[in-house]
Every structure is written in structure tokens, then in C-alpha cells.
PQR file with spaces between the fields and no chain letter, atoms N, CA, C, O and H, PARSE charges and radii, in Angstrom:
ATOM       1  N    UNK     1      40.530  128.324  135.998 -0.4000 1.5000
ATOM       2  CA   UNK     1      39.739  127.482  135.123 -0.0000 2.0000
ATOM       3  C    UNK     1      38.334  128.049  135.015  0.5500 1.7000
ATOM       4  O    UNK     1      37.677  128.396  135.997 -0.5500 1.4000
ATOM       5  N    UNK     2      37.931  128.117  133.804 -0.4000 1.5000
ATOM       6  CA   UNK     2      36.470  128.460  133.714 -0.0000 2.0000
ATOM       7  C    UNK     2      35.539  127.364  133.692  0.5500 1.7000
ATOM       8  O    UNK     2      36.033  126.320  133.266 -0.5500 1.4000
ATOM       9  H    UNK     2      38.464  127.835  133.006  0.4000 1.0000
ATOM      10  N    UNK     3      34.348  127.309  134.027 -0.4000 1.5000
ATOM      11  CA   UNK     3      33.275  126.365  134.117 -0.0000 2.0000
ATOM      12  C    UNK     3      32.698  126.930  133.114  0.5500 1.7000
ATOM      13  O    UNK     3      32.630  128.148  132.951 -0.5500 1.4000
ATOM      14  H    UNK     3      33.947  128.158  134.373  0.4000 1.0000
ATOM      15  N    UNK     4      32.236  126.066  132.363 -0.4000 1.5000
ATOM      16  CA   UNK     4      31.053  126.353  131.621 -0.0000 2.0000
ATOM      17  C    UNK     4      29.485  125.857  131.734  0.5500 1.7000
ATOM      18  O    UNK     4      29.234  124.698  131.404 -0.5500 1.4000
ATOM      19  H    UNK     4      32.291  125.077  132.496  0.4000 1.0000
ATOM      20  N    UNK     5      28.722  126.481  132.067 -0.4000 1.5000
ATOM      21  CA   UNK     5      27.481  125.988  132.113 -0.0000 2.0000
ATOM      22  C    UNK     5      26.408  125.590  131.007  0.5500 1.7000
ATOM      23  O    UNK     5      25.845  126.576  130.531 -0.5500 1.4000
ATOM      24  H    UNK     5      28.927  127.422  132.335  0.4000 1.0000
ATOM      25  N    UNK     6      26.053  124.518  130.557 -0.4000 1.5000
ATOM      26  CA   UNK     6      25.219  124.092  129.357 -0.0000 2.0000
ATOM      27  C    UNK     6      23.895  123.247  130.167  0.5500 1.7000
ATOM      28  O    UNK     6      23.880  122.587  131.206 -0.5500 1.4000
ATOM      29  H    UNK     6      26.510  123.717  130.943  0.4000 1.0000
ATOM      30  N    UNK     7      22.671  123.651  129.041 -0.4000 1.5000
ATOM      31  CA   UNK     7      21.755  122.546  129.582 -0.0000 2.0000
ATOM      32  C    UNK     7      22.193  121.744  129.089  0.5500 1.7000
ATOM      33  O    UNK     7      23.002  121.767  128.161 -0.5500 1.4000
ATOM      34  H    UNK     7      22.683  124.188  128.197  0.4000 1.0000
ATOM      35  N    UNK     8      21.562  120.551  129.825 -0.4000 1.5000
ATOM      36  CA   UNK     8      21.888  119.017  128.808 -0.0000 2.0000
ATOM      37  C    UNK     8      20.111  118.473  128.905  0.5500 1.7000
ATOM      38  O    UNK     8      19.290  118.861  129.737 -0.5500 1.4000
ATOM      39  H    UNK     8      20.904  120.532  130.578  0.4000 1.0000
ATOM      40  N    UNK     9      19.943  117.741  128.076 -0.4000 1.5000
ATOM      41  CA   UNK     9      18.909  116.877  128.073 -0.0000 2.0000
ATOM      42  C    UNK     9      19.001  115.545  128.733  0.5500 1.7000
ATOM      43  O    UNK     9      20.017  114.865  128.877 -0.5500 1.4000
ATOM      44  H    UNK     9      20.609  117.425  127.400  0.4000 1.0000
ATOM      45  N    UNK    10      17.816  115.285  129.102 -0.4000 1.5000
ATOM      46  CA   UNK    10      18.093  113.248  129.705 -0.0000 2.0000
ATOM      47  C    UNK    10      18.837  112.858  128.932  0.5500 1.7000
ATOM      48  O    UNK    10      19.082  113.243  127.789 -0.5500 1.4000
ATOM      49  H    UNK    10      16.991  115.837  128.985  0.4000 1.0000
ATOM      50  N    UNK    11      19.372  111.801  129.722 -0.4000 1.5000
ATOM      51  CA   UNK    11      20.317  110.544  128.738 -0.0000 2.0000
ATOM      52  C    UNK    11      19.243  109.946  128.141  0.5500 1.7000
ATOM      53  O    UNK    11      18.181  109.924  128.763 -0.5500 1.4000
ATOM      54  H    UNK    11      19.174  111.488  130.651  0.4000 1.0000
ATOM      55  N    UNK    12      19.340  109.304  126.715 -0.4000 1.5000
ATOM      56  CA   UNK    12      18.108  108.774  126.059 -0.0000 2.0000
ATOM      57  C    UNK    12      17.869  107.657  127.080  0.5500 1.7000
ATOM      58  O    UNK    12      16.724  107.214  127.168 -0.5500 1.4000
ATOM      59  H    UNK    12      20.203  109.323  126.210  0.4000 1.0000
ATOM      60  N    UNK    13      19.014  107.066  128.005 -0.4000 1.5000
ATOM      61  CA   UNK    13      18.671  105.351  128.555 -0.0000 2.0000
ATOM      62  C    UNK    13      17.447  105.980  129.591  0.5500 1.7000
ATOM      63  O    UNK    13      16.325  105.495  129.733 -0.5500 1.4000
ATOM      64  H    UNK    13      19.945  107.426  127.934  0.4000 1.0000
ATOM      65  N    UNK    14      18.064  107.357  130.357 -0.4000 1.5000
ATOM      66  CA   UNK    14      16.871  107.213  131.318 -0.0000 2.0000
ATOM      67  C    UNK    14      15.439  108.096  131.125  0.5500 1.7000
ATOM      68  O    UNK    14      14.748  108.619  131.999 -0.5500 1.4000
ATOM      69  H    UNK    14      18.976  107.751  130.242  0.4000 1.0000
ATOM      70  N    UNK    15      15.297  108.075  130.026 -0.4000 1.5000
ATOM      71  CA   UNK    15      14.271  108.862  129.205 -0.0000 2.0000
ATOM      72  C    UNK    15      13.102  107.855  130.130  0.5500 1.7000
ATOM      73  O    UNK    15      12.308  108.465  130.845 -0.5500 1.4000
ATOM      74  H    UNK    15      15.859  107.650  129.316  0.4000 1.0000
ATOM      75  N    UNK    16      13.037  106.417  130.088 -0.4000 1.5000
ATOM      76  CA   UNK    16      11.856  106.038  130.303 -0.0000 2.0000
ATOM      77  C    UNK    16      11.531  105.758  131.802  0.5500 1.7000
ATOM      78  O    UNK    16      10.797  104.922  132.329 -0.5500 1.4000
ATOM      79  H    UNK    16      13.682  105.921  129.508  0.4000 1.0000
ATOM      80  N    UNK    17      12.587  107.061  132.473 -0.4000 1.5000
ATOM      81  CA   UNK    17      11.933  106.886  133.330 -0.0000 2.0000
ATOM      82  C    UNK    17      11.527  107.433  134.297  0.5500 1.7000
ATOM      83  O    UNK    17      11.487  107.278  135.518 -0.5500 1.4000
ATOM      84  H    UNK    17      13.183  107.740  132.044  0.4000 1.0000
ATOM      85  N    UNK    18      11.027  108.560  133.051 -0.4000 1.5000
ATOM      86  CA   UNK    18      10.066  109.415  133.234 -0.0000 2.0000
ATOM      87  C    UNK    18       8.589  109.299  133.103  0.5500 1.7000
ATOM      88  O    UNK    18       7.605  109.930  133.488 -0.5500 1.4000
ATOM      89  H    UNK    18      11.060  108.685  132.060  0.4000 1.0000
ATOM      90  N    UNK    19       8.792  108.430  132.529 -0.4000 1.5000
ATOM      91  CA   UNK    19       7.032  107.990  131.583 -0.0000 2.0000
ATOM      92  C    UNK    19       6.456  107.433  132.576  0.5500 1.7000
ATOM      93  O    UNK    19       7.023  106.942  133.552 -0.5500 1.4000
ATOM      94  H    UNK    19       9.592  107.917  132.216  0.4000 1.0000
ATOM      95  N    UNK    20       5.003  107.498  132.314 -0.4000 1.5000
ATOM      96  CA   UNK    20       3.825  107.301  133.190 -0.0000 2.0000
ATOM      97  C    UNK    20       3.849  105.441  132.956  0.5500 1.7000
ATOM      98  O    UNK    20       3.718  104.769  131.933 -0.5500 1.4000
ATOM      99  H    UNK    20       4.543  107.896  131.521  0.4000 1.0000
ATOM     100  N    UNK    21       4.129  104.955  134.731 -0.4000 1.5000
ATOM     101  CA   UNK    21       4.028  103.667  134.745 -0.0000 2.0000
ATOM     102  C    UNK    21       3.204  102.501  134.058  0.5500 1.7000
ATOM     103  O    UNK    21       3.516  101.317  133.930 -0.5500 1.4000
ATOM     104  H    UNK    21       4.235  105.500  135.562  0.4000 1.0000
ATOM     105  N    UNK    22       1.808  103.323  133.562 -0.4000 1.5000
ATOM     106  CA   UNK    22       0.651  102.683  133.059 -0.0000 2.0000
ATOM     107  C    UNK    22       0.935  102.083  131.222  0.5500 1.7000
ATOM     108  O    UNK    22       0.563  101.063  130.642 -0.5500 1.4000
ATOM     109  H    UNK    22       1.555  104.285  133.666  0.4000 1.0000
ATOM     110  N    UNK    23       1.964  103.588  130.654 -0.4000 1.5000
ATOM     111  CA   UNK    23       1.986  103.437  129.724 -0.0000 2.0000
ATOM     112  C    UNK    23       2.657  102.208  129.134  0.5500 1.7000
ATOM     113  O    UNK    23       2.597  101.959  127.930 -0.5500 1.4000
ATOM     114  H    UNK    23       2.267  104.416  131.125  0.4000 1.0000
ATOM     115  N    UNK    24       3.371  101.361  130.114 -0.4000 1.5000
ATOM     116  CA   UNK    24       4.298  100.155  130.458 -0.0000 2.0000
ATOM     117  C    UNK    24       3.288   98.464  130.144  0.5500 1.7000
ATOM     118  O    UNK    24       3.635   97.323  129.840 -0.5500 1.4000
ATOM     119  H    UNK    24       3.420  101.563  131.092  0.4000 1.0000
ATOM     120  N    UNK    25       1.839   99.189  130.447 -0.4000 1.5000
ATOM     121  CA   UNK    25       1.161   98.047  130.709 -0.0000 2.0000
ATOM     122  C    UNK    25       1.486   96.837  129.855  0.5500 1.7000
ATOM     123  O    UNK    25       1.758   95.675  130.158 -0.5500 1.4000
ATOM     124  H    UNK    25       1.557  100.117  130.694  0.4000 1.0000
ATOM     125  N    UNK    26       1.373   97.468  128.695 -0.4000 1.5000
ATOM     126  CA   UNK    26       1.569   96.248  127.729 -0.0000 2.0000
ATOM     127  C    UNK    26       2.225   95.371  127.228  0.5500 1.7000
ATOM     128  O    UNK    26       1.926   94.418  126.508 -0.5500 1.4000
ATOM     129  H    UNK    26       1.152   98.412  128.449  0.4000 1.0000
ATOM     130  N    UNK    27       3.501   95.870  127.798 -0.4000 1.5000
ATOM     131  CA   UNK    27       4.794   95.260  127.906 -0.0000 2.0000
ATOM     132  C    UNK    27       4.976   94.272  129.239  0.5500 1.7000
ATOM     133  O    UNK    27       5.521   93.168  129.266 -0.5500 1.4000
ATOM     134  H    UNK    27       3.744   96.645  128.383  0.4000 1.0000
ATOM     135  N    UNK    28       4.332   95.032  130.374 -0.4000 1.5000
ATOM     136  CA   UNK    28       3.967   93.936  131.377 -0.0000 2.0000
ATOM     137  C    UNK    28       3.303   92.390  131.302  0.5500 1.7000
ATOM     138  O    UNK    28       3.667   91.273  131.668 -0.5500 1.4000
ATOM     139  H    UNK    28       3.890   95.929  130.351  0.4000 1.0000
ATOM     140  N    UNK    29       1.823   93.096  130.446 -0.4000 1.5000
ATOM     141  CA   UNK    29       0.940   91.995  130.175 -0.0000 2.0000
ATOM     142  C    UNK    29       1.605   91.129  129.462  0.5500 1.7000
ATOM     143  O    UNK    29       1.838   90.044  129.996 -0.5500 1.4000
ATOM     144  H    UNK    29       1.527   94.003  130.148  0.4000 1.0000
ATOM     145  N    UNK    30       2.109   91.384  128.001 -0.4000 1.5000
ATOM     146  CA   UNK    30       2.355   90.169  127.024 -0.0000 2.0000
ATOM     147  C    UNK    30       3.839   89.309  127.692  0.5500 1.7000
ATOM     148  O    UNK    30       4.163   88.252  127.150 -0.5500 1.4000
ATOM     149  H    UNK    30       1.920   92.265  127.567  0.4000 1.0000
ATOM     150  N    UNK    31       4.600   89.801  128.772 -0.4000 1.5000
ATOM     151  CA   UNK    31       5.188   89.406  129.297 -0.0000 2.0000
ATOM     152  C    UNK    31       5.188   88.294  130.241  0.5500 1.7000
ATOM     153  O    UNK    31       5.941   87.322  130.180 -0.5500 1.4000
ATOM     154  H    UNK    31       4.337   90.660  129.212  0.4000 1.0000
ATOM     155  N    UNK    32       4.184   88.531  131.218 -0.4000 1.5000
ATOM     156  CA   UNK    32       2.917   87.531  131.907 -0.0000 2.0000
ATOM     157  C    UNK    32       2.346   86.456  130.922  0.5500 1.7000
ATOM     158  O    UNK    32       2.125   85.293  131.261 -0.5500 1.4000
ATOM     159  H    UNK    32       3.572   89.321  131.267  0.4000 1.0000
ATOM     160  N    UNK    33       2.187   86.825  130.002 -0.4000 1.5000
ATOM     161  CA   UNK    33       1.322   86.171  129.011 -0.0000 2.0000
ATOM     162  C    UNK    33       1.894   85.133  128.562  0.5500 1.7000
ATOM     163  O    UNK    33       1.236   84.174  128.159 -0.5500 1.4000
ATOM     164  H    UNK    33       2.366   87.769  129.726  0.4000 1.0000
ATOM     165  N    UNK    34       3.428   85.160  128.556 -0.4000 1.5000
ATOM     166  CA   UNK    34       3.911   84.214  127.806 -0.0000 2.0000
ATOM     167  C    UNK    34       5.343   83.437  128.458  0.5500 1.7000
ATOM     168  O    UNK    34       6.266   82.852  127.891 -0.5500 1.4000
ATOM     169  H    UNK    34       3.962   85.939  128.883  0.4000 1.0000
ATOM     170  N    UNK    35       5.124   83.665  129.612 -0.4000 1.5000
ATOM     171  CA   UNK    35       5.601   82.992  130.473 -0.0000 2.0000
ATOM     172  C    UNK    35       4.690   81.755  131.360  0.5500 1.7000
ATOM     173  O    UNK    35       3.493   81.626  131.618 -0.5500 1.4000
ATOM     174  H    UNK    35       4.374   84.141  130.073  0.4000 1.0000
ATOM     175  N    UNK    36       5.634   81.132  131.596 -0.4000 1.5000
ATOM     176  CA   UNK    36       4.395   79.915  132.623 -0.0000 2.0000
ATOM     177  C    UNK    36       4.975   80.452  134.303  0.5500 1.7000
ATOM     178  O    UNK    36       5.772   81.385  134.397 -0.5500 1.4000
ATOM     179  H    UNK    36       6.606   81.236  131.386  0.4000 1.0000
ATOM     180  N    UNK    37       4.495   79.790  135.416 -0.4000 1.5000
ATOM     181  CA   UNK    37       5.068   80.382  135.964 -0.0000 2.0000
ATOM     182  C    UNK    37       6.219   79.167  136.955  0.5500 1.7000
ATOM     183  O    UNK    37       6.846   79.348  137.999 -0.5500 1.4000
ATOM     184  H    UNK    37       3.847   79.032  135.340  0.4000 1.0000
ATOM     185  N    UNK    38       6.110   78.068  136.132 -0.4000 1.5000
ATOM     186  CA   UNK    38       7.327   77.000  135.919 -0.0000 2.0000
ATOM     187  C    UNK    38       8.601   77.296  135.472  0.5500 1.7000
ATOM     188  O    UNK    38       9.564   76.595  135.782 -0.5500 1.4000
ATOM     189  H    UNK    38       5.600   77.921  135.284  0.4000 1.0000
ATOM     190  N    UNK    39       8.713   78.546  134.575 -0.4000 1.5000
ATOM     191  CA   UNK    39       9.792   79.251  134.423 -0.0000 2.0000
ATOM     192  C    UNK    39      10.910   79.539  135.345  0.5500 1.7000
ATOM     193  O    UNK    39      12.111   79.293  135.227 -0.5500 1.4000
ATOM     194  H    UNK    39       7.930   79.116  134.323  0.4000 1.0000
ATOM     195  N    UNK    40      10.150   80.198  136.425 -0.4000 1.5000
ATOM     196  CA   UNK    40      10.497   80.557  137.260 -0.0000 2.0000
ATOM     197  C    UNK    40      11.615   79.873  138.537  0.5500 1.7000
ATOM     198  O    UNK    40      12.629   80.314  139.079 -0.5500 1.4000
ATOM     199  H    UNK    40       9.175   80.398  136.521  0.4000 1.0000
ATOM     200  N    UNK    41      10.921   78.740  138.648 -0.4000 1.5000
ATOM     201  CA   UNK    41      11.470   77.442  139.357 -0.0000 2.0000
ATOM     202  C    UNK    41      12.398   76.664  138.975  0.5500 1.7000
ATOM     203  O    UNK    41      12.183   76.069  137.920 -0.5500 1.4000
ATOM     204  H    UNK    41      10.097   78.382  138.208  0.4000 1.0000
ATOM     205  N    UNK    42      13.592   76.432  139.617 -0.4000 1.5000
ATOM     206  CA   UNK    42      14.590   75.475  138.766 -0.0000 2.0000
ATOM     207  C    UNK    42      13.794   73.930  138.994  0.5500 1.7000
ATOM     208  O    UNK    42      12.802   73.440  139.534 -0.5500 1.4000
ATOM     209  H    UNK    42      13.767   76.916  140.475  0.4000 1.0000
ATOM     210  N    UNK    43      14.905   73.588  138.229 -0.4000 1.5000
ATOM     211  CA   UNK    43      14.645   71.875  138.293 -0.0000 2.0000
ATOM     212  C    UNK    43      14.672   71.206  139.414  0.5500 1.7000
ATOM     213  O    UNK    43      13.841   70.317  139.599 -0.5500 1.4000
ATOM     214  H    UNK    43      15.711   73.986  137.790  0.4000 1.0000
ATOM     215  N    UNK    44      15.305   71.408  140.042 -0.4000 1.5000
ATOM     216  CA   UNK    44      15.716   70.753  141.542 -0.0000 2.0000
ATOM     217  C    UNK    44      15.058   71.449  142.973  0.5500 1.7000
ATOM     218  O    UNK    44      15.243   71.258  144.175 -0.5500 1.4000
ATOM     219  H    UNK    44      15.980   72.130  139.891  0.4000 1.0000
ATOM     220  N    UNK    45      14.453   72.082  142.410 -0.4000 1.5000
ATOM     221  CA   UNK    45      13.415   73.189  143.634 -0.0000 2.0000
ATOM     222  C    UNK    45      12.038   72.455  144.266  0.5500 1.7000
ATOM     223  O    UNK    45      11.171   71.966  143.542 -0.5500 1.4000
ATOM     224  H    UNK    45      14.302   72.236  141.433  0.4000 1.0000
ATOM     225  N    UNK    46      11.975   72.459  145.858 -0.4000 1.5000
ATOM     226  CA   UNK    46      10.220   72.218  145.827 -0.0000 2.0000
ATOM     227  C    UNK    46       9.330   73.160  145.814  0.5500 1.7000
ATOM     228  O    UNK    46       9.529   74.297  146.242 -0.5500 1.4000
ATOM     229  H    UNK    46      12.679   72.857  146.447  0.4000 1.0000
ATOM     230  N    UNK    47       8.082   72.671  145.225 -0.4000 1.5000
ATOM     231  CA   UNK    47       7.219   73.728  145.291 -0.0000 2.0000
ATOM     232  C    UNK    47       6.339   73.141  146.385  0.5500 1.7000
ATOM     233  O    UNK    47       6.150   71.961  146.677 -0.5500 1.4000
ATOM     234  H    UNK    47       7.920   71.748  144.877  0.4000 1.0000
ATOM     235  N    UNK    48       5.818   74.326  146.951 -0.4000 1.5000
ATOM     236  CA   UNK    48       4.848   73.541  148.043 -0.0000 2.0000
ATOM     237  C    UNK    48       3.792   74.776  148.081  0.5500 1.7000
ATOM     238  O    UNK    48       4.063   75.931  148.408 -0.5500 1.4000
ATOM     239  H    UNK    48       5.972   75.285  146.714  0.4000 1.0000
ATOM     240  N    UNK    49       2.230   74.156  147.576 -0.4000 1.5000
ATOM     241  CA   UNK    49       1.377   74.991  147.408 -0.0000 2.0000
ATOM     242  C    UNK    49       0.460   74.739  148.585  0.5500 1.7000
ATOM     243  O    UNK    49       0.144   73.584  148.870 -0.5500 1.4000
ATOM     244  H    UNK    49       2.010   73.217  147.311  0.4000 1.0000
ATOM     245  N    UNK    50      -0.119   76.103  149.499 -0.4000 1.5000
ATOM     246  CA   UNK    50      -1.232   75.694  150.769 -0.0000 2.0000
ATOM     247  C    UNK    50      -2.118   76.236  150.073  0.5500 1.7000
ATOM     248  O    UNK    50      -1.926   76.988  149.118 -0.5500 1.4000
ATOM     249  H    UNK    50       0.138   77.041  149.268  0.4000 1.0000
ATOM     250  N    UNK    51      -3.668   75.703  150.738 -0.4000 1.5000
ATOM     251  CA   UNK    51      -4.798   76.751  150.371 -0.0000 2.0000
ATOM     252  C    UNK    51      -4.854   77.522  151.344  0.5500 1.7000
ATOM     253  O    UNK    51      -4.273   77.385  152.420 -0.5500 1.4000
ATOM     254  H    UNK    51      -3.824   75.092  151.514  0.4000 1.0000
ATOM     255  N    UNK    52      -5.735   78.585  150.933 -0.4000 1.5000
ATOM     256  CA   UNK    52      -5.693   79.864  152.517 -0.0000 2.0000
ATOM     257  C    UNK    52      -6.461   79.721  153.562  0.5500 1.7000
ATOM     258  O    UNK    52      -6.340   80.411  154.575 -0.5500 1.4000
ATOM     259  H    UNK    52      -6.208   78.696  150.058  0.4000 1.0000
ATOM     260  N    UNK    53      -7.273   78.863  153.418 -0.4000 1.5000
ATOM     261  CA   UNK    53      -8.202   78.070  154.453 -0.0000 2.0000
ATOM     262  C    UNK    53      -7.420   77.218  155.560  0.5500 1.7000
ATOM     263  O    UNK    53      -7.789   77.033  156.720 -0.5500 1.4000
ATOM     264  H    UNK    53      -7.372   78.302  152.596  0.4000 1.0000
ATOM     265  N    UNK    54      -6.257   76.739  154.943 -0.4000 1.5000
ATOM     266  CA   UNK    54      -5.502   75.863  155.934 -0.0000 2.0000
ATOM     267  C    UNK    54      -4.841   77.050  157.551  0.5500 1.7000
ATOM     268  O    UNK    54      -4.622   78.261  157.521 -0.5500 1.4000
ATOM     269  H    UNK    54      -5.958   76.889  154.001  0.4000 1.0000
ATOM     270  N    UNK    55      -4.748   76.426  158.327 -0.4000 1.5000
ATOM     271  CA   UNK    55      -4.346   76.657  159.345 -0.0000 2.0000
ATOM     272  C    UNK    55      -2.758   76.450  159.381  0.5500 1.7000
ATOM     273  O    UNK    55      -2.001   75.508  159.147 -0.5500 1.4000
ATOM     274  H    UNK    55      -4.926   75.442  158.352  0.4000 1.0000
ATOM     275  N    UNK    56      -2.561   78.314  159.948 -0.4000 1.5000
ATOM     276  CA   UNK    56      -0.879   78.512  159.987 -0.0000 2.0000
ATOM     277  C    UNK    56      -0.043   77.650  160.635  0.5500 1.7000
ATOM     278  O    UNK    56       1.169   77.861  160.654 -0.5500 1.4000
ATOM     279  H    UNK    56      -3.176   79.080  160.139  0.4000 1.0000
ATOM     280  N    UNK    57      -0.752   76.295  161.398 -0.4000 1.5000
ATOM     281  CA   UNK    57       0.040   75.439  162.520 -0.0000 2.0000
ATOM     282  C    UNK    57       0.437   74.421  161.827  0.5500 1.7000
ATOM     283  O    UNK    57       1.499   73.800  161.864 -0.5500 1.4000
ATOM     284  H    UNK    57      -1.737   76.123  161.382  0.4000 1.0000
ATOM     285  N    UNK    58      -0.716   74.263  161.037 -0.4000 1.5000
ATOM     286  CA   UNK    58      -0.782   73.127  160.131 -0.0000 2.0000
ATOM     287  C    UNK    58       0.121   73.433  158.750  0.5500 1.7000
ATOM     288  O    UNK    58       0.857   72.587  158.240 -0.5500 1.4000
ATOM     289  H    UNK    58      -1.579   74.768  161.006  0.4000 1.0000
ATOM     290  N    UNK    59      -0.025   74.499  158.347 -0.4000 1.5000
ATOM     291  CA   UNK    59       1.297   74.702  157.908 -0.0000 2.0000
ATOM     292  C    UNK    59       2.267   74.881  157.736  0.5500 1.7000
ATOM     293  O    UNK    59       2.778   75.036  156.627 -0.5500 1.4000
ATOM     294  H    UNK    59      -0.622   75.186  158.760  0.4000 1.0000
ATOM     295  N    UNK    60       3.042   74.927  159.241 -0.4000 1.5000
ATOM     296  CA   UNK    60       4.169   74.800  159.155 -0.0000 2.0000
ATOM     297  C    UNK    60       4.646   73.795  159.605  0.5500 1.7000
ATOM     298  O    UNK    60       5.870   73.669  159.581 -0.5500 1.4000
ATOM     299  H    UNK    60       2.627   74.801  160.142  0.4000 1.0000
ATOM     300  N    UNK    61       3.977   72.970  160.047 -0.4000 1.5000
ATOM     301  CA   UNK    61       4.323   71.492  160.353 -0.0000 2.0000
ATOM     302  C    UNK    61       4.631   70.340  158.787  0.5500 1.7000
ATOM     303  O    UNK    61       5.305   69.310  158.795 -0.5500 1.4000
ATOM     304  H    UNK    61       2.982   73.072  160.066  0.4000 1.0000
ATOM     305  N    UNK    62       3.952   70.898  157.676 -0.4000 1.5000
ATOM     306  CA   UNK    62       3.547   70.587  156.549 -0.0000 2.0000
ATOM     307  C    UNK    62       5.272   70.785  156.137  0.5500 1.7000
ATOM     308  O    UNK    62       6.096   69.895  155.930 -0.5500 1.4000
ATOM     309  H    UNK    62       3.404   71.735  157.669  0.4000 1.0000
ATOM     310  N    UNK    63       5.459   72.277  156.108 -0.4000 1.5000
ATOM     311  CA   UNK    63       6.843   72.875  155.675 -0.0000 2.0000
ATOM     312  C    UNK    63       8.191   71.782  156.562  0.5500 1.7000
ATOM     313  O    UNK    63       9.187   71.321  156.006 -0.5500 1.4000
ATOM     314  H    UNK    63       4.789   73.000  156.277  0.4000 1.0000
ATOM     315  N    UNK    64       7.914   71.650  157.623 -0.4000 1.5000
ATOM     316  CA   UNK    64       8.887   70.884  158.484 -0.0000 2.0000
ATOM     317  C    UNK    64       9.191   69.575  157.905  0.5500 1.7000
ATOM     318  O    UNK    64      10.339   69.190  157.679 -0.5500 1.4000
ATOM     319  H    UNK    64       7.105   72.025  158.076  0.4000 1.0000
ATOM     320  N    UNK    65       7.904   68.762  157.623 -0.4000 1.5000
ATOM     321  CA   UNK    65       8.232   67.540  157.599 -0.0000 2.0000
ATOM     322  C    UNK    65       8.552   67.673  155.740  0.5500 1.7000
ATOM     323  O    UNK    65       9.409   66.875  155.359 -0.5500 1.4000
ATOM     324  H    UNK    65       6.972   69.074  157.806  0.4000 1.0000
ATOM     325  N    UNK    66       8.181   68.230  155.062 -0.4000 1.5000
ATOM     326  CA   UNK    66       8.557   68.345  153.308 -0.0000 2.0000
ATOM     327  C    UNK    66      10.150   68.780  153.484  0.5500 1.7000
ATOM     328  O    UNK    66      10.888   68.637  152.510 -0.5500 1.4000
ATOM     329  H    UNK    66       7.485   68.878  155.372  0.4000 1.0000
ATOM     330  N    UNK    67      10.597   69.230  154.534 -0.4000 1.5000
ATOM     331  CA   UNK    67      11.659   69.771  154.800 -0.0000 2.0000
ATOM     332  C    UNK    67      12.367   70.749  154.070  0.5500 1.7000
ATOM     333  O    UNK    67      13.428   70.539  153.482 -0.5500 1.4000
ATOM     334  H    UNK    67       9.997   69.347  155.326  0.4000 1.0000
ATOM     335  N    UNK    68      11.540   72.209  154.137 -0.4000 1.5000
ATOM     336  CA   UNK    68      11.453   73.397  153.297 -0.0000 2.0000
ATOM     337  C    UNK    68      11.659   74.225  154.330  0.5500 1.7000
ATOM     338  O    UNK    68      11.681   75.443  154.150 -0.5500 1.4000
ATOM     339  H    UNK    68      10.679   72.379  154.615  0.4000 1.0000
């Protein structure tokens, strides 16, 4: 059997991913942009937000009793 050897070029799918991450930005941003981030969360999910000031003891006692 003979082999034949050919160049090939990228597959067009993984063409992009080659490209410089930055050039992406904008597709990132308007993406961010137009999402909430309630999206994210189902219906039946808790959210439980700390500030960073709070104390790690105190927050997980917080997490215990919300029962998360």
C-alpha cells in the first residue's frame, strides 16, 4: 500500500482556535451584557449572598442553619 502524503489546512471549525483570545472580547462583553445573572439560577435554587467583611465562622453557621 502506498501512503500518500498531502498538506491539509485547519478544519474551518478549529480555525478559531487559533486566534488571539482578546480578539473574542466582544463577543464576551455583549454576552455579559445581556444576560442577568438570575439566568443562571433555577427556580428552586437558594441563593445565599455574604459580604467579605463577615467572618468565615459566622459563615458557615449562616450556610448550616439556611441549610445549604
Amino acid at each position: 500500500m502506498e501512503s500518500v502524503a498531502s498538506e491539509s489546512s485547519p478544519a474551518p471549525e478549529n480555525e478559531h482556535l487559533q486566534e488571539n483570545p482578546e480578539s473574542n472580547n466582544g463577543v464576551y462583553t455583549s454576552f455579559m451584557k445581556s444576560h442577568c445573572c438570575y439566568d443562571l439560577i433555577p427556580t428552586s435554587s437558594k441563593l445565599v449572598v455574604f459580604d467579605t467583611s463577615l467572618q468565615v465562622k459566622k459563615a458557615f453557621f449562616a450556610l448550616v442553619t439556611n441549610g445549604v
